[in-house]
VOBA-1610 file (N, C-alpha, C; in pm, whole numbers, padded with zeros to 5 digits, always signed):
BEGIN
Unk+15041+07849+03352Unk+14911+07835+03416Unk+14901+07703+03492Unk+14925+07610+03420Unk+14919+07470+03528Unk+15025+07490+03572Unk+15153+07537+03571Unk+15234+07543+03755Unk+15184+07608+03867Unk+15047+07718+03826Unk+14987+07773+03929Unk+14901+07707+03988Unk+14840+07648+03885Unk+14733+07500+03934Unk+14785+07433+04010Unk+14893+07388+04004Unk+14977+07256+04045Unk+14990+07337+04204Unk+15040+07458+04183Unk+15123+07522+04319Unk+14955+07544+04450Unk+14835+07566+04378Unk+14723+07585+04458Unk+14725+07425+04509Unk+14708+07340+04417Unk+14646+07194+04456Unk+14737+07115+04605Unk+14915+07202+04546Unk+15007+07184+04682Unk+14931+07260+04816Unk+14884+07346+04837Unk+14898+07440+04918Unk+14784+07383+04985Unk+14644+07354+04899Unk+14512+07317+04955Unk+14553+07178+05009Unk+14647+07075+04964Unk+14656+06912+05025Unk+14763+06986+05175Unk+14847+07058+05140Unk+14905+07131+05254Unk+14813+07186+05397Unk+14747+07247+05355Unk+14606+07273+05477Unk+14567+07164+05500Unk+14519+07063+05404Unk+14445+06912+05459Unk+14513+06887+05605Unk+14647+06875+05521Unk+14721+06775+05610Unk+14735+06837+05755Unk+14707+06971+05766Unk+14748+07046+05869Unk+14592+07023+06001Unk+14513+07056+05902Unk+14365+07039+05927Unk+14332+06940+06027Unk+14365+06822+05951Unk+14358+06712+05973Unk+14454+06616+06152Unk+14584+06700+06126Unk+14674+06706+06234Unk+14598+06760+06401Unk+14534+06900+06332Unk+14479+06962+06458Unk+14365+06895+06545Unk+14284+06855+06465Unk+14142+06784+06464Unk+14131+06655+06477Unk+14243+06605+06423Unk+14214+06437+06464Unk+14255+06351+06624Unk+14150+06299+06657Unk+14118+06264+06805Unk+14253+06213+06852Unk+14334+06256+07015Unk+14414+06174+07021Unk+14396+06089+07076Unk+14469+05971+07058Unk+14431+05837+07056Unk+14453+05777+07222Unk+14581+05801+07309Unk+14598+05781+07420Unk+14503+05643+07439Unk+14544+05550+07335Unk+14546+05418+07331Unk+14425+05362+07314Unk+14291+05474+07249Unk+14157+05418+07280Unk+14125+05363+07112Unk+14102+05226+07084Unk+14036+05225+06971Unk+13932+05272+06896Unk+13897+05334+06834Unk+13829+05433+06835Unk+13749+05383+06665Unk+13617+05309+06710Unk+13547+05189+06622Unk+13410+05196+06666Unk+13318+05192+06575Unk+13152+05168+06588Unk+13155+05049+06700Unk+13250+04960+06738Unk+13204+04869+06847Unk+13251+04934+06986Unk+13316+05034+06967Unk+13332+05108+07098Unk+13157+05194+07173Unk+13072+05154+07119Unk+12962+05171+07059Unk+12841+05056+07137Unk+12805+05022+07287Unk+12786+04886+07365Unk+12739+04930+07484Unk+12663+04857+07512Unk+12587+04822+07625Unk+12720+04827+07785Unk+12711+04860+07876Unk+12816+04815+08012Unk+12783+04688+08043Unk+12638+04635+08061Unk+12608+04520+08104Unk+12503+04467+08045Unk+12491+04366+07970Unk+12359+04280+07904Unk+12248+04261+08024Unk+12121+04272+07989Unk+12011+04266+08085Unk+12025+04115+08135Unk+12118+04043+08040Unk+12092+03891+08108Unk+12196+03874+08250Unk+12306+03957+08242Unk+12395+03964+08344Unk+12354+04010+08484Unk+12257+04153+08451Unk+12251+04263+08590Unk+12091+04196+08579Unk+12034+04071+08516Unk+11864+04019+08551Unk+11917+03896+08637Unk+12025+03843+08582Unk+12039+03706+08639Unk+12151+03709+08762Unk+12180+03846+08832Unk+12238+03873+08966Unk+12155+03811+09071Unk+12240+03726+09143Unk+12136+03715+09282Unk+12261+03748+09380Unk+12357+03855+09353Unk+12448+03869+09431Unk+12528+03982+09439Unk+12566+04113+09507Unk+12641+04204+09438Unk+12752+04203+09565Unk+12837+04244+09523Unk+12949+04256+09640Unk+13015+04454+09584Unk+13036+04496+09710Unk+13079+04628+09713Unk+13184+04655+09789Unk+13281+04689+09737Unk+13378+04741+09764Unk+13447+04851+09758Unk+13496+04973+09889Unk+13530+05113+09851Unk+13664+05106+09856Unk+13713+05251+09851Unk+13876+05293+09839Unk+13850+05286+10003Unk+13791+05243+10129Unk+13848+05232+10257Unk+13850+05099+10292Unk+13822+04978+10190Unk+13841+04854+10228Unk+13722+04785+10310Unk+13613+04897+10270Unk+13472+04858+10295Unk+13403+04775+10206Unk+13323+04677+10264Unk+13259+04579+10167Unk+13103+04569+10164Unk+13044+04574+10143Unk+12860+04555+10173Unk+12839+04401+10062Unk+12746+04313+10099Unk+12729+04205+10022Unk+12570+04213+10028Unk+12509+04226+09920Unk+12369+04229+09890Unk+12328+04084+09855Unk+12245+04011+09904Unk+12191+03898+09850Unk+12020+03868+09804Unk+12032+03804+09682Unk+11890+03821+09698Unk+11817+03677+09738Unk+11700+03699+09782Unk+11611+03544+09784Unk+11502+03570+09738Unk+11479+03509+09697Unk+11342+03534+09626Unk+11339+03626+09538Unk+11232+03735+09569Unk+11235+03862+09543Unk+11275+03952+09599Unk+11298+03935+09716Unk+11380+04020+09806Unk+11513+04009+09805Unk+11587+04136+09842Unk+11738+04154+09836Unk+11796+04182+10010Unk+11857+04119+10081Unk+11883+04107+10181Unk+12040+04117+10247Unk+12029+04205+10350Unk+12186+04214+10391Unk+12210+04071+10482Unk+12325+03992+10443Unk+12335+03913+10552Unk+12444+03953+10648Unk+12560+04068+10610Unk+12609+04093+10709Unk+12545+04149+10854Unk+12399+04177+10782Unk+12341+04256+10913Unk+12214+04194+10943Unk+12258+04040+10989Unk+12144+03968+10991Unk+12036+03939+10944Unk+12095+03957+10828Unk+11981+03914+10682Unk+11850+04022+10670Unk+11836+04121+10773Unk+11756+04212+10769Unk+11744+04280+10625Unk+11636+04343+10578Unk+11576+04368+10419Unk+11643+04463+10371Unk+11710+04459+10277Unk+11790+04575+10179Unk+11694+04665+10134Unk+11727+04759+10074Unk+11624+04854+10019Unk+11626+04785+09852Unk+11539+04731+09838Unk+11508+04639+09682Unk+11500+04749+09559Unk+11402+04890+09588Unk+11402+04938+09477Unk+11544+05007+09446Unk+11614+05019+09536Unk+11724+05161+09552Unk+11804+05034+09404Unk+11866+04902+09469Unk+11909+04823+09439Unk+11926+04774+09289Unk+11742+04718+09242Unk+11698+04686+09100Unk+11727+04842+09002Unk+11676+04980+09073Unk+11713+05064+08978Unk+11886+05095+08944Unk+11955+05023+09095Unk+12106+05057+09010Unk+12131+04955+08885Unk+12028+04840+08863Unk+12100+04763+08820Unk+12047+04745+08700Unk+11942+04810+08701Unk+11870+04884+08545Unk+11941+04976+08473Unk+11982+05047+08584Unk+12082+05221+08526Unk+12217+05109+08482Unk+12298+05006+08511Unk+12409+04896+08446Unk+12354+04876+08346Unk+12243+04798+08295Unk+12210+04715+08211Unk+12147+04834+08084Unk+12126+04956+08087Unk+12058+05044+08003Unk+12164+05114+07964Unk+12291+05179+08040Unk+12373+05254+08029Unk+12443+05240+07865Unk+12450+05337+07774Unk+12528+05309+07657Unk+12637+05339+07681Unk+12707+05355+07645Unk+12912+05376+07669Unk+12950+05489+07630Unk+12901+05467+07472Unk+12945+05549+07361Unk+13133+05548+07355Unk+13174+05636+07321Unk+13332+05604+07319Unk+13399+05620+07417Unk+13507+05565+07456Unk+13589+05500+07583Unk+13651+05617+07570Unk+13689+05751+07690Unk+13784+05874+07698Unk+13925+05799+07693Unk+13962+05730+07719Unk+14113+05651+07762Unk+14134+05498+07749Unk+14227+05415+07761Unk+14226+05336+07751Unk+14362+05259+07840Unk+14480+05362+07862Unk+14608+05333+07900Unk+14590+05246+08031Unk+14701+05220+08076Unk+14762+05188+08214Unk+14753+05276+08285Unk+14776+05386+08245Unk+14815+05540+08308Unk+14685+05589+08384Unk+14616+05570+08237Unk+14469+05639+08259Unk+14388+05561+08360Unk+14420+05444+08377Unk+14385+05379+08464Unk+14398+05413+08586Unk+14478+05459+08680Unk+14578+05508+08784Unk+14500+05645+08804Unk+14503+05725+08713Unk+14451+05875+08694Unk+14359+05875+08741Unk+14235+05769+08663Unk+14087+05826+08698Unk+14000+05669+08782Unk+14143+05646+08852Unk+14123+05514+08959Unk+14045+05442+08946Unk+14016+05380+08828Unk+13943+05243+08781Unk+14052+05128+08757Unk+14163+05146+08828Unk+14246+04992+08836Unk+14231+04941+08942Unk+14236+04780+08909Unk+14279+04661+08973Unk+14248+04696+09167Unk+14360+04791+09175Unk+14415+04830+09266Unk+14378+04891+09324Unk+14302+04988+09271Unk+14307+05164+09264Unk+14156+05201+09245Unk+14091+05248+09297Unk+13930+05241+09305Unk+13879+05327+09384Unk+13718+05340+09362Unk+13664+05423+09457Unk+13540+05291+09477Unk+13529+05241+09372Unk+13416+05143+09407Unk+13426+05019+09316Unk+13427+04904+09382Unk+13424+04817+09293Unk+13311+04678+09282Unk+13216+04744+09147Unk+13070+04666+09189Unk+13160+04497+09133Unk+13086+04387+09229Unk+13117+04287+09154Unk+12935+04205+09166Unk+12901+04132+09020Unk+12756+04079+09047Unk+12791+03939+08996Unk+12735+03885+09070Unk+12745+03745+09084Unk+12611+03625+09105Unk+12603+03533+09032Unk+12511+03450+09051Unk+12512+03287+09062Unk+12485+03242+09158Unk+12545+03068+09201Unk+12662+03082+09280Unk+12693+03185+09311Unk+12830+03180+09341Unk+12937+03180+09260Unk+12886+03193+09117Unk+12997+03251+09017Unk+12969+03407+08989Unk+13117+03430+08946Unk+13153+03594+08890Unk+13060+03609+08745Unk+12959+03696+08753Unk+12912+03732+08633Unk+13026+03878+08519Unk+13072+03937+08653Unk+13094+04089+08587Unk+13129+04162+08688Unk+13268+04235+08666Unk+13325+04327+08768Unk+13302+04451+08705Unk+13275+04598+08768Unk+13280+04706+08756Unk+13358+04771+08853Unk+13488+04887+08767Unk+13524+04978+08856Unk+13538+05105+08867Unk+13479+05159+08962Unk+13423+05312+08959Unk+13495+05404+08997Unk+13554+05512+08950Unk+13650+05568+08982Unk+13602+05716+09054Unk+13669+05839+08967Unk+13612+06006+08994Unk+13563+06022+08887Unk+13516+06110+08910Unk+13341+06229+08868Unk+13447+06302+08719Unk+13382+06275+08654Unk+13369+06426+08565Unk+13313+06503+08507Unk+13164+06467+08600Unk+13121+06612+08600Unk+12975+06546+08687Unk+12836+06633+08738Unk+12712+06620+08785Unk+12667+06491+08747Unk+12698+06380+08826Unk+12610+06238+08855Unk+12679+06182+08768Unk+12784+06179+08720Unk+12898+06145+08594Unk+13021+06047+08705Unk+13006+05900+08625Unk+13222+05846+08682Unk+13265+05782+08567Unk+13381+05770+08608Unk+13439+05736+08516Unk+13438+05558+08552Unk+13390+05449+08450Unk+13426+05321+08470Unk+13478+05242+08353Unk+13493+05103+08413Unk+13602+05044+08352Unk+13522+04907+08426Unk+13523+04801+08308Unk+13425+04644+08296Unk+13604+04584+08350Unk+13588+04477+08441Unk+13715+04415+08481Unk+13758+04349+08339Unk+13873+04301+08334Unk+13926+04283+08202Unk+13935+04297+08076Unk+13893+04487+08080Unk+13878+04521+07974Unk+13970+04684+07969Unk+14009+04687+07871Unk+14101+04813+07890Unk+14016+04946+07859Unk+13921+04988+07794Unk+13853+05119+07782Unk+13790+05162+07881Unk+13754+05294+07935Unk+13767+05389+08052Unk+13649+05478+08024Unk+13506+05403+08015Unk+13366+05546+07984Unk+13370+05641+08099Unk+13260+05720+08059Unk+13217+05816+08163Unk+13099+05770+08180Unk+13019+05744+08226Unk+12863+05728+08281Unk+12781+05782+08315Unk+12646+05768+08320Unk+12552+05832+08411Unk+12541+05757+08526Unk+12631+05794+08661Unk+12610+05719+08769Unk+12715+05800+08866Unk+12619+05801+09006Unk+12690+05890+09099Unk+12739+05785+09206Unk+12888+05809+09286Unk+12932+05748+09399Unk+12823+05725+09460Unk+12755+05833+09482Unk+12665+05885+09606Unk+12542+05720+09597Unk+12510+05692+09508Unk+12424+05566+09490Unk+12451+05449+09529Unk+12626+05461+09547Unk+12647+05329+09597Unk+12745+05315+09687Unk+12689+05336+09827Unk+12776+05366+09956Unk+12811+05222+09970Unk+12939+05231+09998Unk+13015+05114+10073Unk+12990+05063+10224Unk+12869+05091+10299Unk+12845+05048+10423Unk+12690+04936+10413Unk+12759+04857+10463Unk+12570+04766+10485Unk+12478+04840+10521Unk+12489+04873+10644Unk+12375+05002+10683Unk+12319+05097+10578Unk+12350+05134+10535Unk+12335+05249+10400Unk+12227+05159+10267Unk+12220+05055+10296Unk+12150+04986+10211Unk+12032+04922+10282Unk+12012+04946+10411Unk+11865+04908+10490Unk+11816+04968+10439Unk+11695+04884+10444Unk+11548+04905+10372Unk+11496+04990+10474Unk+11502+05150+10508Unk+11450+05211+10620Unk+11298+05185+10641Unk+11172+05109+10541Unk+11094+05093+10578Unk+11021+04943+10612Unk+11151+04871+10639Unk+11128+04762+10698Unk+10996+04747+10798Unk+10973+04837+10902Unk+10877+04863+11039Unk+10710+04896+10980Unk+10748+04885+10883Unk+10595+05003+10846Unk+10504+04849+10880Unk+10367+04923+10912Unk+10243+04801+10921Unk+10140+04861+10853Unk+10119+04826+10758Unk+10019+04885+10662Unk+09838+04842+10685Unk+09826+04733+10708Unk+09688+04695+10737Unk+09702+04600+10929Unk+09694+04726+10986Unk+09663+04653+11123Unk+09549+04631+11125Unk+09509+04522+11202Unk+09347+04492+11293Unk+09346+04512+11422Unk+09433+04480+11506Unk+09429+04516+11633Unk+09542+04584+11711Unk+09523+04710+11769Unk+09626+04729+11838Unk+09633+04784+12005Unk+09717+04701+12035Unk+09703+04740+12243Unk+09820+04804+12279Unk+09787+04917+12361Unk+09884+04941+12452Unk+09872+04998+12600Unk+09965+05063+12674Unk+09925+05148+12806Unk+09833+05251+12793Unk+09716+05172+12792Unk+09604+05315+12832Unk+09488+05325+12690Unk+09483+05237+12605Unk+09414+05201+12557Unk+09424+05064+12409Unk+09323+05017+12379Unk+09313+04923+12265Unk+09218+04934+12182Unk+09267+04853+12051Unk+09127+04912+11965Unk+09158+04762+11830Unk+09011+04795+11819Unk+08955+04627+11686Unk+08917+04704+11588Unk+08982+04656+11479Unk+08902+04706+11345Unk+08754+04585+11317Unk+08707+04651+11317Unk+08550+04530+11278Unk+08504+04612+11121Unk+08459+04556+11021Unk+08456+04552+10927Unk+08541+04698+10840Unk+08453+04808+10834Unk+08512+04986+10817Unk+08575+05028+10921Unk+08525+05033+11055Unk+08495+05073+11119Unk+08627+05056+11269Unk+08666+05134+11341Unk+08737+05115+11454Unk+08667+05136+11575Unk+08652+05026+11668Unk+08582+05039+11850Unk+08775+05005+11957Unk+08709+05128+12050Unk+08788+05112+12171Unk+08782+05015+12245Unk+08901+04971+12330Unk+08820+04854+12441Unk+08696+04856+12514Unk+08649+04961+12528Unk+08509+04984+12611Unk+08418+05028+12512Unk+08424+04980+12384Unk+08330+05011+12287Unk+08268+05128+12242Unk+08347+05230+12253Unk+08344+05358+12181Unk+08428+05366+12054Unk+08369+05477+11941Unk+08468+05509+11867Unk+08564+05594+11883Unk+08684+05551+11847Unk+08766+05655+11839Unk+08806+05756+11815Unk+08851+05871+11891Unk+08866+06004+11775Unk+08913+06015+11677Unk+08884+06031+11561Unk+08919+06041+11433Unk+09059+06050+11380Unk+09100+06195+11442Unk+09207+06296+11409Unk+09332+06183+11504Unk+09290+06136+11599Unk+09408+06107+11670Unk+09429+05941+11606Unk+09302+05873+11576Unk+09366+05733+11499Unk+09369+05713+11397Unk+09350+05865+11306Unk+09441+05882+11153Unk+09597+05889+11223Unk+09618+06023+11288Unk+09771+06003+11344Unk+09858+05862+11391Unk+09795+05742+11462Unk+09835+05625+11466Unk+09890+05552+11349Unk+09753+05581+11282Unk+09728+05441+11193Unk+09876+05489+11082Unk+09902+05645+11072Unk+09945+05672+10995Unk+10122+05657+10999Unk+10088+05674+11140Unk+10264+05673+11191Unk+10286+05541+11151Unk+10240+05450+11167Unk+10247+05286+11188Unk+10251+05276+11016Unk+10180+05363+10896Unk+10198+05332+10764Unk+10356+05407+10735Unk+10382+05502+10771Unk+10509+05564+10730Unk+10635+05548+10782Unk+10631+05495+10933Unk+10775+05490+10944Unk+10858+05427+10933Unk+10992+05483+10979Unk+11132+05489+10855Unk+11240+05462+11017Unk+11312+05380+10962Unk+11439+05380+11086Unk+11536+05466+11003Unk+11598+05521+11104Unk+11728+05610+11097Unk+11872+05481+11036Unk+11850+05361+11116Unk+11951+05298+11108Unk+11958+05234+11229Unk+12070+05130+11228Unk+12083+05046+11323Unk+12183+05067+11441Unk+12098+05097+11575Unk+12219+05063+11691Unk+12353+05070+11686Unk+12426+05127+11727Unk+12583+05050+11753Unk+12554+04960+11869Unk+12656+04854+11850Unk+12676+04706+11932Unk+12651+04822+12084Unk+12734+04901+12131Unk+12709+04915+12278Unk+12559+04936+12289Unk+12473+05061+12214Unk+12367+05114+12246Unk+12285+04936+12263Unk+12302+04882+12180Unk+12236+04709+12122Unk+12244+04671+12282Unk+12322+04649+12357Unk+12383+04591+12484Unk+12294+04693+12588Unk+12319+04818+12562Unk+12266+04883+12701Unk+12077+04888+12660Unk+12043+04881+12560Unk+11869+04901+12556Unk+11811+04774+12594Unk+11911+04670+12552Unk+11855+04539+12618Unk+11814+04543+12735Unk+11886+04590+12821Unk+11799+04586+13003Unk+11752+04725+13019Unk+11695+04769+12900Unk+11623+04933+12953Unk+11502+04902+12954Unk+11401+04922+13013Unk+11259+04966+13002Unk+11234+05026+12940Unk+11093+04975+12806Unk+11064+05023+12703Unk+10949+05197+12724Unk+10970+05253+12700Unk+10908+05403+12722Unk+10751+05379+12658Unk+10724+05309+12553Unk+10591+05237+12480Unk+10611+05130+12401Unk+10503+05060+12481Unk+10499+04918+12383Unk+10357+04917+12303Unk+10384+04869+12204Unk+10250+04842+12101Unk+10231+04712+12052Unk+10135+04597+12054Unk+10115+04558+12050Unk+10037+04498+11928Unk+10061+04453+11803Unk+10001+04469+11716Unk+09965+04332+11624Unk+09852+04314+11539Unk+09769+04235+11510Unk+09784+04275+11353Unk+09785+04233+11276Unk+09752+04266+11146Unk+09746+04144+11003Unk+09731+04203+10888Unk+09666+04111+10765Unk+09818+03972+10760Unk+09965+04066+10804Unk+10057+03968+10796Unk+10148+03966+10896Unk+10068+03970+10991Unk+10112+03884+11116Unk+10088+03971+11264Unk+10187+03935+11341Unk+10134+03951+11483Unk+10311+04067+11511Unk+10288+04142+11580Unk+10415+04196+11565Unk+10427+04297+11747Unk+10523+04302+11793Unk+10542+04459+11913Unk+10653+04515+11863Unk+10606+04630+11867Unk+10688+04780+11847Unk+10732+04809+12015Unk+10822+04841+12033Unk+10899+04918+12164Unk+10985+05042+12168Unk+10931+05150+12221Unk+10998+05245+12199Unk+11114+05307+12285Unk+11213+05383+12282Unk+11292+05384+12374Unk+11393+05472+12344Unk+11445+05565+12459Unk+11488+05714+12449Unk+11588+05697+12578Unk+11714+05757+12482Unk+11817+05782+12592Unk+11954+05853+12527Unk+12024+05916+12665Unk+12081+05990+12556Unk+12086+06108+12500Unk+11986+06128+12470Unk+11916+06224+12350Unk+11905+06128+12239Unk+11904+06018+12229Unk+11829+05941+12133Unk+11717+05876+12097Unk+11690+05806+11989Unk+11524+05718+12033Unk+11557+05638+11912Unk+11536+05516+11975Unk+11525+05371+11936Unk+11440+05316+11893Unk+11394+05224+11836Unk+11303+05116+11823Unk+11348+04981+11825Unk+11231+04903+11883Unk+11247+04755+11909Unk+11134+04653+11833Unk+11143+04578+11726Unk+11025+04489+11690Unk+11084+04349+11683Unk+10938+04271+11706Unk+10953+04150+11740Unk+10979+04089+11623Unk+11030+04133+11505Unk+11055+04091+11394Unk+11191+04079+11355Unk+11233+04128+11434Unk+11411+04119+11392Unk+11496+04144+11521Unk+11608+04127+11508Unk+11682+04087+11675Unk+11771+04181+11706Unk+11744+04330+11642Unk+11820+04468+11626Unk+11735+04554+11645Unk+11819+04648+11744Unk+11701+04804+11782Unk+11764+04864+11670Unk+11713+05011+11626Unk+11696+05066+11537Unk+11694+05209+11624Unk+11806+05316+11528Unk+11784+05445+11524Unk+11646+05491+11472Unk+11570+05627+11557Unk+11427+05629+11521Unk+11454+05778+11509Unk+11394+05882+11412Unk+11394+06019+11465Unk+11346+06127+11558Unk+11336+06216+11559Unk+11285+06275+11657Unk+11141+06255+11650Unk+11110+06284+11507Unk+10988+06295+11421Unk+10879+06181+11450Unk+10939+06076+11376Unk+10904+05953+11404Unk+10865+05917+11576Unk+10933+05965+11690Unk+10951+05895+11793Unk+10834+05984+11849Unk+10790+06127+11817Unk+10681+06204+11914Unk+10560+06142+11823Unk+10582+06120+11673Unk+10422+06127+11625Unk+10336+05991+11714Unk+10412+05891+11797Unk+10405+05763+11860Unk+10396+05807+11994Unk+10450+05895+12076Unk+10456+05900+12207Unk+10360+05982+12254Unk+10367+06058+12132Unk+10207+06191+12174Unk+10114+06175+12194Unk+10059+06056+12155Unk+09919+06016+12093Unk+09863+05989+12198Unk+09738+06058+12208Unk+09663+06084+12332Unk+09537+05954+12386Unk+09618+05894+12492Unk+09556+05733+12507Unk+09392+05752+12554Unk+09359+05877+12622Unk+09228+05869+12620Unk+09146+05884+12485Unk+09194+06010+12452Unk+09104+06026+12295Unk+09074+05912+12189Unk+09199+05789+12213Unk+09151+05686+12089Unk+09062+05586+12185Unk+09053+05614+12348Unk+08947+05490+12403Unk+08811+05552+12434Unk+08865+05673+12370Unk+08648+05743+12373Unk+08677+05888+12334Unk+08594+05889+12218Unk+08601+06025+12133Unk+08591+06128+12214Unk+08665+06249+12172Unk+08640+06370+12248Unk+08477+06394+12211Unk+08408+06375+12109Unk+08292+06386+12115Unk+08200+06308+12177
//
């Protein structure tokens, strides 16, 4: 009877061991520990950035800077970055948990192109002009998923974070609503002008305006969005073009002209606020050109 005992107790540590063989994680060099178990970036690292540098697999670079509160491209004449796009990538760093590292090798490195070398994106954030923290972003494995890797560190997460968030071109990071004028007081152009006096809007000849048509103004002037910036030639040839509409504008923070301008089959914009025309859309460029100069200098009624 106990050699049968004995022969079950073999057979059941026999399955263990087999069990155990099938099921146990392979290692492909990842330590595999409750401290694998961490934050990507401490809030004091991705809070105390006043600097990010970007780099793609085409040897593209974008350099974000901040001043103040604002985050600013200086490759593109310091013109305004898009701040929220920016602070939320750097919330989605500083919140991100890890959980356990898929890989850890040399190999794996190469594979899912988070080396040195070998990249699809490589965030670096920086503050004073020192290196806080390198990140390198490799391929997808799977919907808004990459694979990264902290510079001098050998484990290989997956993330919640898409390429798509962090294009390697300066342009791609303009603040498209740089142009907007949110509280005008005065605005002039070809064929009519108009004063805000307390509620209320008067034409140059002291009528009110039609309603419908200086909601459409006021509104274009709150919403729009540049497409993007010029190429250097278009930059060169709009300079000696004649502007198609100029606007003239007055408001709570400051004094500003809008210039509009079509060629091509394109449409531009020009403000006295920065020293770059601007891609405009189709959209954008009629809700401005349409606008009917009698109706806002004396109501259809």
């Amino acid at each position: 009877m106990s050699r049968v005992v004995s022969l079950l107790l073999l057979l059941s540590l026999v399955q263990c061991v087999i069990v155990i063989g099938l099921y146990w994680p392979q290692s492909s060099g990842v330590a595999q520990s409750p401290d694998s178990v961490t934050q990507l970036f401490a809030p004091s690292i991705t809070g105390g950035a006043d600097e990010i540098v970007i780099d793609d697999e085409h040897d593209s670079e974008v350099r974000l800077s901040k001043r103040g509160e604002r985050w600013l491209l200086p490759e593109l004449g310091s013109l305004p970055a898009d701040s929220d796009r920016i602070e939320k990538l750097l919330a989605t760093l500083a919140g991100e948990q890890t959980g356990w590292p898929v890989a850890s090798t040399v190999a794996a490195r190469q594979r899912f192109q988070v080396a040195n070398y070998h990249y699809q994106r490589r965030l670096t954030l920086m503050a004073n002009g020192e290196e806080l923290g390198v990140l390198y972003l490799g391929t997808s494995p799977g919907f808004r998923k990459v694979h990264a890797r902290r510079g001098g560190q050998d484990a290989i997460f997956s993330i919640n974070l898409s390429l798509f968030d962090i294009p390697g071109e300066s342009e791609l990071w303009l603040d498209r609503r740089l142009l907007q004028i949110r509280t005008p007081t005065r605005i002039v152009a070809d064929g009519y002008s108009l004063t805000r006096e307390g509620d209320h809007w008067v034409s140059g000849i002291g009528q009110e305006p039609d309603s419908r048509e200086l909601e459409a103004l006021l509104g274009a002037l709150r919403s729009l969005q540049v497409e993007g910036v010029a190429s250097p030639d278009m930059q060169r040839e709009l300079s000696g073009t004649e502007a198609r509409l100029v606007l003239e504008i007055q408001s709570l923070s400051g004094e500003f002209t809008l210039e509009f301008f079509s060629t091509e089959g394109e449409h531009f914009i020009y403000s006295s606020e920065y020293a770059l025309f601007f891609l405009l859309s189709d959209y954008d460029y009629e809700r401005f050109t349409s606008i009917d100069a009698r109706l806002l200098e004396q109501s259809a009624g």
